[in-house]
N, C-alpha and C positions, 0 to 999 in steps of 0.2 A: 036465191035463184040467179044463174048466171046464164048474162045478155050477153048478146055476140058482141056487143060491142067491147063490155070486159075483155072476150075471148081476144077478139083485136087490139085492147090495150095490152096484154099479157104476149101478145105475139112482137110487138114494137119494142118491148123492154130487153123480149129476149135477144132479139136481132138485136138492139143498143147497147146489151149487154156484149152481145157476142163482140160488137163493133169494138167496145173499148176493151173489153179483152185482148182480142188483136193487137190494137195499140201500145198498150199497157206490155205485154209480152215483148212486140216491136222494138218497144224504148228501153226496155231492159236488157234484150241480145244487143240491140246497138248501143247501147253505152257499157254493158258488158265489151263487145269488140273494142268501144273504145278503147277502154282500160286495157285491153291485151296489146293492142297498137300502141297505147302511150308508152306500155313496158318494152315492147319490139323495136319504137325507134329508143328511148331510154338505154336499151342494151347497144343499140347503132352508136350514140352518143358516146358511152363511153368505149365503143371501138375506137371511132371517129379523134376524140381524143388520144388515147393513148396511142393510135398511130400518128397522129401529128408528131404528138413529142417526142416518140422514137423518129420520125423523120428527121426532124429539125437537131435532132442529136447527132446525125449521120453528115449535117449539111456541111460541118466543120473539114469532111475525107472528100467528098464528092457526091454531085448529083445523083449517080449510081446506088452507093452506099443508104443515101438518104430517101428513095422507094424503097430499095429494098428491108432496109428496116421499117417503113410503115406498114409495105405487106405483109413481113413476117409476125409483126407486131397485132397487127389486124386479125389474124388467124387464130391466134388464141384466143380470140374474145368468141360470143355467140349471143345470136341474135335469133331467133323463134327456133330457136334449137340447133340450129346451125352454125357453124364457122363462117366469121363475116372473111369476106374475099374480096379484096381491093384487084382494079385494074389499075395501069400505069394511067391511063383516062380518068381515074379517080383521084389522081394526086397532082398539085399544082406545087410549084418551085416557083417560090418570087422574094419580094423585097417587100418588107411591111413597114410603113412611114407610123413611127410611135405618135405624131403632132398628128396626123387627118384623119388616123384611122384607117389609110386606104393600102390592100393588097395590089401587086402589079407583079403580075408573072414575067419569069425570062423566060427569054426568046431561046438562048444559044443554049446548049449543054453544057459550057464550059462556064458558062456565067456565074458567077459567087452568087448564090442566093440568104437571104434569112431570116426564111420563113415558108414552113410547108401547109400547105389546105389541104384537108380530106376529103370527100364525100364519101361514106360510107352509105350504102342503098341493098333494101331487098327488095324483089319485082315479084309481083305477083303473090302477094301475102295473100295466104285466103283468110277467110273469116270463120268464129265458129258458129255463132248463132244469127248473125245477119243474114243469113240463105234464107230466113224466112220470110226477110222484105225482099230479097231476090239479089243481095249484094253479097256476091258468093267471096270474092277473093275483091284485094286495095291494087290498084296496079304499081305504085311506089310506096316504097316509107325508107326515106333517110334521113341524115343527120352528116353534119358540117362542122368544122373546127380547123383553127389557124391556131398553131403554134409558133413563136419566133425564139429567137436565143436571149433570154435576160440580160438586163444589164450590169455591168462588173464598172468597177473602179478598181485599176492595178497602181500600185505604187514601184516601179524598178527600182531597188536601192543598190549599189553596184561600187563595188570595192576598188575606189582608185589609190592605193597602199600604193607604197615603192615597189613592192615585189611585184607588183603585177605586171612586169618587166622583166622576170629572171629568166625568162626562158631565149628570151634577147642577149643573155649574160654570159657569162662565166663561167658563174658561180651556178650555171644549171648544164655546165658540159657533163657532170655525169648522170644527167636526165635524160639530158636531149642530143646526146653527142657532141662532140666539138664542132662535125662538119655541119650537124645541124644549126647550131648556134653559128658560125660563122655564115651561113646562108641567112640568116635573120640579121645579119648584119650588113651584110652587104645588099640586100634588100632597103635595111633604111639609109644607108646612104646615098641609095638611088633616088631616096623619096626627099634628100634634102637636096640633089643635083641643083633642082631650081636655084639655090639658094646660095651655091658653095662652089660649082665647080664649072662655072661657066665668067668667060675674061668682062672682069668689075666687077664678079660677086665677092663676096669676104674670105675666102681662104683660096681663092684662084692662084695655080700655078707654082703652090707648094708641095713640099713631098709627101702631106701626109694623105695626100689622094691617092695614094699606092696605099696596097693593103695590110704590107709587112714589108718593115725595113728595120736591120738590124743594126744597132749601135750600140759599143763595150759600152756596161755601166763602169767604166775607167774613167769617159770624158766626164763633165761639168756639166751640170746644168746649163749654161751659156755655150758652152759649146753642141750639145748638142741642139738649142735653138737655134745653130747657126747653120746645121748641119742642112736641118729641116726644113731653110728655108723662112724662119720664123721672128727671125731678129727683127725685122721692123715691120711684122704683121700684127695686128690689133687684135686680142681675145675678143671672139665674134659674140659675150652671150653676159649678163649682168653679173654672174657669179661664176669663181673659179678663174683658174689662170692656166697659161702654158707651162709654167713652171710647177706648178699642182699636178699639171695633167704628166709631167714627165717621171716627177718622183713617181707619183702611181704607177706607170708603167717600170720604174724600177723593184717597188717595192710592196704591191701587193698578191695576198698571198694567191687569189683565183687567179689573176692573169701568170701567176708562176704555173699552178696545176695545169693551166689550158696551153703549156707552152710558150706564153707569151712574153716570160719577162724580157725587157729590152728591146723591145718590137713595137716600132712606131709606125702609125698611117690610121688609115679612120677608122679601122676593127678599134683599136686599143680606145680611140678615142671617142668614140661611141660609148665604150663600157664605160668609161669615165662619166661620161656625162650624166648616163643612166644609172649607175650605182652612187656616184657624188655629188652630182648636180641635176637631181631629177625634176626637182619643183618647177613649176610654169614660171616660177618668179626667177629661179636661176637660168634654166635651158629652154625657153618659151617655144621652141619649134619641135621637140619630140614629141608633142600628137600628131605631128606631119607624118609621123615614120610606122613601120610595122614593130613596133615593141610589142613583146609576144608575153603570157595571151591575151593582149586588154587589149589587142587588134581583133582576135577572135573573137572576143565578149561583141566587141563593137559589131561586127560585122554580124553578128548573131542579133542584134537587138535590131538590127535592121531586117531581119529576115524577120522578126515577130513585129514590127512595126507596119512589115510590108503585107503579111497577113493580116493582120488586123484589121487595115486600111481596107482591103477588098472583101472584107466580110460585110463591110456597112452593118456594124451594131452599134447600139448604144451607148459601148463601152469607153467610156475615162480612163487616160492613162497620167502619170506624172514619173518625175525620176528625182530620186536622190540621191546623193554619194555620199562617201565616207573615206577618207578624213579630211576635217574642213580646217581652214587656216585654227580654230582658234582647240583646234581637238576633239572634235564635234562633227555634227553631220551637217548639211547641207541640200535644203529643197531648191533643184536646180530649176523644174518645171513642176509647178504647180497640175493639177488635175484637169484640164481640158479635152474636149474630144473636137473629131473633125481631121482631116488634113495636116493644116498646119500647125496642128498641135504635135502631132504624130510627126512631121519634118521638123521642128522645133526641138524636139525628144531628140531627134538624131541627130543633127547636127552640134547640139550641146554634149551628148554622148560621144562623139567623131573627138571635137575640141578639148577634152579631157585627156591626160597623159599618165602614166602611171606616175604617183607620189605626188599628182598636180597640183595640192593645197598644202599635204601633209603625209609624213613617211610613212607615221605609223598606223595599225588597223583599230580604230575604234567602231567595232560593229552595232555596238549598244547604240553609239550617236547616231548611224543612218538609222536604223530600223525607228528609232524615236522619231526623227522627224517626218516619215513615213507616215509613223501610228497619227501623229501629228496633223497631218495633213486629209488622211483617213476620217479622224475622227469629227475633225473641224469641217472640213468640206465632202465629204464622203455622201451621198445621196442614201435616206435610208429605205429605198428600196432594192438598192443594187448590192449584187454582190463584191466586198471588199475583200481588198488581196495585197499581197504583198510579195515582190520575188527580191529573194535578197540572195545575193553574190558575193561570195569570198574565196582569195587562194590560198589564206593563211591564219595567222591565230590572233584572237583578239587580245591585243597586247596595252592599250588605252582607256582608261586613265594610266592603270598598269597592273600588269602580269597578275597580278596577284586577284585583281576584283570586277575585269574585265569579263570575263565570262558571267558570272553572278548579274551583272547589269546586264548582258543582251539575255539573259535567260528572265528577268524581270520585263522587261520588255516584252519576252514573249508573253509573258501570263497576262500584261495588259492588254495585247493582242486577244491574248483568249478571252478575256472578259470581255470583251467588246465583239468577240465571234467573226475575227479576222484572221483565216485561216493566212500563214506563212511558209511557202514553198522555197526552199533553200538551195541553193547548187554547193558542191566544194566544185573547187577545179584547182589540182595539181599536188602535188606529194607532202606540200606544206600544210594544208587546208585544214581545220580540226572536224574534220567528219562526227565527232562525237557531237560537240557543241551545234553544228549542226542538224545531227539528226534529232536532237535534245527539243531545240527552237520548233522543228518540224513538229513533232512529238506531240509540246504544250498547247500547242496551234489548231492539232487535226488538220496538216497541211501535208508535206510530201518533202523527202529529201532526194534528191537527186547526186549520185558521184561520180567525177569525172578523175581514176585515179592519175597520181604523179606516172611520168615517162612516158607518155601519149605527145606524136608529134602536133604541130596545131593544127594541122588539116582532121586531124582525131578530134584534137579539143569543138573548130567550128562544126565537123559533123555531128558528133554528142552533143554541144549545144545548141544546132540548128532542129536537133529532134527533141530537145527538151520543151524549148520554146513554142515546138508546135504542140508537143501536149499541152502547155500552161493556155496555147489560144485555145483549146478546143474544152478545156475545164470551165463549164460554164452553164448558169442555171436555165433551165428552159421554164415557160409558160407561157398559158395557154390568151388567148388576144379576142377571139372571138367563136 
């Protein structure tokens, strides 16, 4: 027999039933929503992301470049079925300090930044089963990432041969013209003025400050030092002599082809210096001058120095050259970063002359001390690099097994996953051997052909250098 009170208990169950129904359903649309929101901002995230990185890939051209590739970038991603759509309001341009962690936007447009933030956001997500606790739509759901530019360790290794001087010469009048090559001449002997043509410097107030002066190879040796003015002037330089410097002007064969035989003044004696006395140890003042193209190199290394510097990255540089006193390479700056790492690079670069150790090219011996320094000090999370510069062939130990070495070299490079980016510059260069090194490496060749004046060679290699800064890993910070 059922008592109303049964009846009363049978009605509080159902109602308590009904109640946690509710609940139960409740907790399930809204942790169902959850789960749809964790995937909608999930999909923000990876917008968010890969427009950072396309930003910060862009930061290298210009602010400009670098929205508009996160925008673009942001577009093909989707987020609750839509294409995520960045505003310029969405995107920050700043400097991210690697030691604190901390982001700082710039102020200017023109300001080098490196390092772009996202926010990627959808407004007004609805929901699909929370309408039933009355939570129809989320008013936000985004997602945030900083990307910056990785850090690299470059080694410059840079070909101070003899040759890197012939465009200075002679022996490249059918390169570079004759009137070209004598305007590189008379260019550097403006650059030794300081030094030579002003009253008590060392060659003041002789003839060969004129630029052509003709005397029969009839006279003498002694007579024409007397001619010249030279008889009791002192050879201004540790090697070589007046009477070296005169035979050469009788008797070799470029200064014949260029016109020159018998023709004294400081064209003739310039070539002298630089085709027979080119070492620091003999002519110690020819890095004063524009010897062509290891002015252009220089002058190039300074425009990639100069970038570098105003990107505020991470990035290590060092330099080495080749050929070093003993036929070998030579680490002139070890890998440091900062400022006066980057002035330090250059002015030891400036200081270097063509042939300034050693004549010939041993390219095996830079790239080794390169790999060298690479592998000993190299950070292993940065990207390692190598740019190596040559205008001619690698002729050291010799001919014959010089190639076989810097091509070994490369494959140590590749084992070790140090991509090696190469230049030729100039009609000498072995472009093969080059593209070879590039090759073993997965790095890049670069050619800058022979007969190109140097205003060609620094424009070519002012845009080479900017690609080499702009070759660089991104990831992601926060």
């Amino acid at each position: 027999m059922t008592t109303k009170i049964d009846v009363r208990r049978k009605g509080v169950v159902f109602v308590f039933v009904a109640m946690v129904l509710v609940c139960v359903i409740g907790i399930i649309a809204l942790a169902l929503d959850i789960g749809y929101l964790y995937n909608v901002k999930a999909d923000l995230q990876v917008a968010a992301d890969a427009a950072a990185l396309a930003g910060a890939g862009g930061l290298s051209t210009d602010q400009d470049t670098a929205r508009a590739r996160a925008i673009a970038i942001a577009k093909g991603n989707y987020a609750n079925g839509m294409p995520v759509v960045l505003q310029n309001s969405d995107i920050q341009l700043g400097l991210w300090d690697s030691v604190t962690g901390v982001f700082t936007p710039v102020i200017s447009p023109t300001d080098r930044a490196n390092a772009v933030k996202v926010y990627a956001k959808l407004t007004g997500v609805n929901t699909i089963f929370a309408g039933v606790l009355g939570i129809k739509s989320v008013p936000v759901v985004g997602a945030s990432s900083i990307a910056v530019f990785g850090a690299r360790d470059i080694v410059l290794t840079l070909d101070y041969s003899g040759s890197m001087s012939y465009d200075s010469q002679f022996i490249h009048k059918p390169q570079m013209t004759l009137a070209a090559v004598e305007g590189y001449l008379n260019q550097s002997w403006q650059d030794l003025s300081p030094l030579m043509q002003h009253p008590g410097d060392r060659l003041y107030g002789i003839r060969l400050l004129q630029n052509k002066i003709l005397i029969p190879s009839s006279q003498s040796n002694a007579q024409i030092l007397n001619t010249l003015g030279l008889g009791n002037v002192a050879y201004p330089y540790p090697s070589g002599s007046w009477n070296a410097y005169i035979t050469y002007v009788k008797t070799d064969s470029y200064v014949s082809q260029a016109g020159y035989q018998n023709y004294y003044g400081y064209r003739t004696l310039l070539n002298y210096w630089q085709s027979q006395q080119e070492m620091a140890s003999q002519t110690p003042d020819l890095w004063r001058t524009h010897e062509q193209p290891i002015t252009a190199v220089k002058d190039a290394v300074t425009l990639f120095l100069a970038y570098m510097n105003e990107l505020k990255t991470d990035d290590r540089i060092g330099l080495a050259s080749y050929t070093y006193t003993d036929g070998y390479g030579k680490l002139e700056v070890p890998l440091t970063d900062g400022t006066n790492n980057y002035q330090l690079i250059e002015t030891t670069s400036r200081q270097r002359q063509a042939g300034h150790y050693f004549d010939t090219t041993n390219i095996a011996g830079g790239m080794e001390k390169a790999l060298t320094e690479l592998r000993t000090n190299g950070r292993p999370g940065a990207l390692r690099m190598i740019v190596l510069l040559t205008d001619g062939q690698a002729n050291y130990p010799n001919q014959w097994t010089a190639k076989d070495l810097a091509r070994a070299q490369a494959q140590l490079a590749a084992n070790n996953n140090i991509p090696i980016i190469t230049i030729c510059l100039g009609a000498d260069a072995d472009t093969d051997l080059m593209q070879d090194i590039a090759d073993i490496t997965k790095g890049a060749c670069f050619v800058i052909p022979g007969g190109h004046s140097v205003d060609e060679y620094k424009k070519q290699l002012d845009d080479i250098f900017a690609r080499i800064a702009e070759r660089r890993p991104l990831k992601l910070v926060n």
